[in-house]
C-alpha positions in Angstrom: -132.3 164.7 -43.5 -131.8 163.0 -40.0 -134.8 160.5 -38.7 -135.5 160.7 -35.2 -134.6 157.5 -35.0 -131.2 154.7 -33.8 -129.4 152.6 -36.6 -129.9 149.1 -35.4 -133.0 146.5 -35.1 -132.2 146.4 -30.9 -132.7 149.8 -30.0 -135.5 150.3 -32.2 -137.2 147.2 -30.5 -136.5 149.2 -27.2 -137.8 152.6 -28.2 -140.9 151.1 -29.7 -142.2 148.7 -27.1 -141.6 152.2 -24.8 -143.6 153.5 -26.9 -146.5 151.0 -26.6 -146.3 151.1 -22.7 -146.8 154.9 -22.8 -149.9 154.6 -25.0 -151.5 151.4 -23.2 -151.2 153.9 -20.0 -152.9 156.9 -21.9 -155.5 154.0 -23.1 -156.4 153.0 -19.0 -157.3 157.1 -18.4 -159.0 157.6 -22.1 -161.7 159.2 -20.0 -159.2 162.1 -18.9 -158.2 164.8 -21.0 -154.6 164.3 -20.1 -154.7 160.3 -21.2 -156.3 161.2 -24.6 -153.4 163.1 -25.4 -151.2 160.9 -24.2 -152.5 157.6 -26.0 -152.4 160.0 -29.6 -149.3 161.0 -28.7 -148.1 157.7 -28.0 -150.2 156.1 -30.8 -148.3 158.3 -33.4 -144.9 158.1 -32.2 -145.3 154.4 -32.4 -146.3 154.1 -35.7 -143.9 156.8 -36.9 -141.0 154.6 -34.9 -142.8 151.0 -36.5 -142.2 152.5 -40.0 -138.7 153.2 -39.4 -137.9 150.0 -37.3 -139.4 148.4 -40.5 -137.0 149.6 -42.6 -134.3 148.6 -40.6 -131.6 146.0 -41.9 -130.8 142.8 -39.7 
């Protein structure tokens, strides 16, 4: 089954820091219906992307 996911420890690094920016911006409009969704969106595809950067080799 393919991961939605690259096959090296430097693009993973890349995709998830994006993926912390996006949430930290959903996180400054947490008041607003649209940055709620966008900080669990972002919340979840970062830990989904920090589990498979984890299981990366070196």
């Amino acid at each position: 089954m393919a991961r939605f996911y690259v096959h090296n420890r430097r693009d993973g690094a890349r995709l998830l820091s994006s993926a912390l920016a996006i949430t930290c911006i959903g996180l400054v409009r947490i008041d607003h219906p649209a940055g709620q969704l966008v900080a669990v969106v972002g919340g979840l595809v970062s830990l989904y992307w920090w589990f498979c950067y984890r299981q990366l080799k070196a």
